[in-house]
C-alpha positions as CSV (number, residue, x, y, z in Angstrom):
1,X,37.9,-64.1,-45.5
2,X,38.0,-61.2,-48.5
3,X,40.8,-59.7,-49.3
4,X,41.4,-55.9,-51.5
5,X,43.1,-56.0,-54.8
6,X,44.1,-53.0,-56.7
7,X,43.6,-52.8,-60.2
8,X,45.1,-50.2,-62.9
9,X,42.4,-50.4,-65.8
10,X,43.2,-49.7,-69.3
11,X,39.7,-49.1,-71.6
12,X,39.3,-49.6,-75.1
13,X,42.5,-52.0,-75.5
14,X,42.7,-54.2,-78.9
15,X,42.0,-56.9,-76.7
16,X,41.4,-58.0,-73.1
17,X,44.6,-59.0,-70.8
18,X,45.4,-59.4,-67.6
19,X,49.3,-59.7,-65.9
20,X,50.2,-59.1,-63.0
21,X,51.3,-55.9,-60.9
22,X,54.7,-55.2,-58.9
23,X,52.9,-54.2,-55.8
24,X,50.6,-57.8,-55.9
25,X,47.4,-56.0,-57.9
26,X,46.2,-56.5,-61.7
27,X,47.3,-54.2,-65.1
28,X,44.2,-55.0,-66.5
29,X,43.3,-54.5,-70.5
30,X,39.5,-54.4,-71.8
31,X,38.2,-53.9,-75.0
32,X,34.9,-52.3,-73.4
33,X,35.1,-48.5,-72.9
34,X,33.8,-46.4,-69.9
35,X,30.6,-45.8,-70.8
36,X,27.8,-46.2,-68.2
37,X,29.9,-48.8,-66.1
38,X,30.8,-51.4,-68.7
39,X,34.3,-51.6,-68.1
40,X,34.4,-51.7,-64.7
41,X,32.1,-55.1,-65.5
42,X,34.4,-56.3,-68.0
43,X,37.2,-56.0,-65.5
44,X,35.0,-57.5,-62.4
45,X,34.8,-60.7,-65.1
46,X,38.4,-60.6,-66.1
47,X,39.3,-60.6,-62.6
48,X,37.1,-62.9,-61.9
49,X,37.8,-65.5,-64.7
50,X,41.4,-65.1,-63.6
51,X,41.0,-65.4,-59.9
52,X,38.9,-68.7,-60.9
53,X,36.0,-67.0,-58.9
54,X,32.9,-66.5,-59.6
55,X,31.8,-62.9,-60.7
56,X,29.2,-62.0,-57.7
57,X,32.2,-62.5,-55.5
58,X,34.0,-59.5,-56.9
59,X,32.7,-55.9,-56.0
60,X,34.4,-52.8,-56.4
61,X,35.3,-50.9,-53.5
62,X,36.6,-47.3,-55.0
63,X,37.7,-45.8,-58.3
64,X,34.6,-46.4,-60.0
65,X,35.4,-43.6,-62.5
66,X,39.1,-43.5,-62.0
67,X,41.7,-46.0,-63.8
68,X,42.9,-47.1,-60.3
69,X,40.1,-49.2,-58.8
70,X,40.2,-51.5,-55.5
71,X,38.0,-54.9,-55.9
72,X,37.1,-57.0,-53.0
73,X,37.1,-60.2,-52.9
74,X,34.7,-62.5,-50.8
């Protein structure tokens, strides 16, 4: 069963963090900027690390260059 989980990104943070959303979805902080897709990867693995998933199991739906992205997960 997979379920969708919104995420509000914030690039180019001093460091990465993760807390949790009113509406059940992510705030998510990366260090990584949004250059050529590397901070929707660094938020696929921060989601993923705090999910305790594994990272393949994570793949972004929508928002791939907006800072409101939806992630299902397998």
């Amino acid at each position: 069963m997979s379920r969708l989980i919104r995420v509000r990104v914030h690039p180019r943070a001093s460091r990465d963090r993760v807390e949790p959303a009113a509406d059940g979805g992510f705030d998510i902080w990366t260090t990584a900027a949004p250059d050529r897709g590397a901070a929707n990867e660094a938020v696929r693995r921060l989601l993923a690390k705090t999910l305790r998933v594994s990272a393949g199991s994570i793949t972004l739906k929508r928002g791939a260059t907006s800072r409101i992205k939806l992630f299902e997960v397998a």
